[in-house]
C-alpha positions in Angstrom: 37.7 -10.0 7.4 36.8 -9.1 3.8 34.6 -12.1 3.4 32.6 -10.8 6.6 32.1 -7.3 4.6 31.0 -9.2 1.4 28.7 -10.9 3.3 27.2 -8.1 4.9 26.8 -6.2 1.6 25.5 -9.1 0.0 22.9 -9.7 3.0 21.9 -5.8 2.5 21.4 -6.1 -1.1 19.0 -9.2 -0.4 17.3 -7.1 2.1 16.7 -4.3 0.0 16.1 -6.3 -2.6 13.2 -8.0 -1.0 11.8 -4.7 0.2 11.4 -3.3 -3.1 9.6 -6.3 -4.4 7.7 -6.7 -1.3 6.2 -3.5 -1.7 5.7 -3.9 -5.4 3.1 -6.6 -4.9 1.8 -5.2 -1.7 0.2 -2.0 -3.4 -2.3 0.3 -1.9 -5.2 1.8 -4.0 -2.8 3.3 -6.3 -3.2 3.5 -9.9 0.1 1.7 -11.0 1.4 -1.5 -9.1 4.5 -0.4 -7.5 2.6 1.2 -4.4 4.8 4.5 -4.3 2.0 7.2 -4.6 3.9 8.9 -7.4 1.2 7.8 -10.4 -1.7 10.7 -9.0 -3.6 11.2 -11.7 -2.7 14.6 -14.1 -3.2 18.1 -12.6 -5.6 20.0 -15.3 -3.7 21.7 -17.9 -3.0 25.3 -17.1 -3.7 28.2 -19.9 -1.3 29.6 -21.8 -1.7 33.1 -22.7 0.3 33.6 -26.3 2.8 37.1 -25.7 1.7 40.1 -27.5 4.8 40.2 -29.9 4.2 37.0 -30.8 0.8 37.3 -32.5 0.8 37.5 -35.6 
């Protein structure tokens, strides 16, 4: 019985395993190469307005 379990755990690491990497090479128009959207290019940088007090 516990070989069945290692076996199934090891058959779902494969699995994800292979998705991970599957979708690592299999990139959209992204900017990076892993193909997870997250690399969007940097919002414009906001201004900061300096407090009163702390003028000097």
């Amino acid at each position: 019985m516990q070989e069945v379990i290692i076996g199934i755990l090891f058959l779902a690491a494969l699995f994800f395993m292979g998705r991970k990497l599957y979708r690592q090479y299999k990139a959209k128009d992204s900017s990076c190469g892993s193909g997870c959207d997250k690399c969007s290019p940097a919002p414009s940088a906001k201004p900061f307005k300096m407090p009163d007090h702390l003028k000097g």
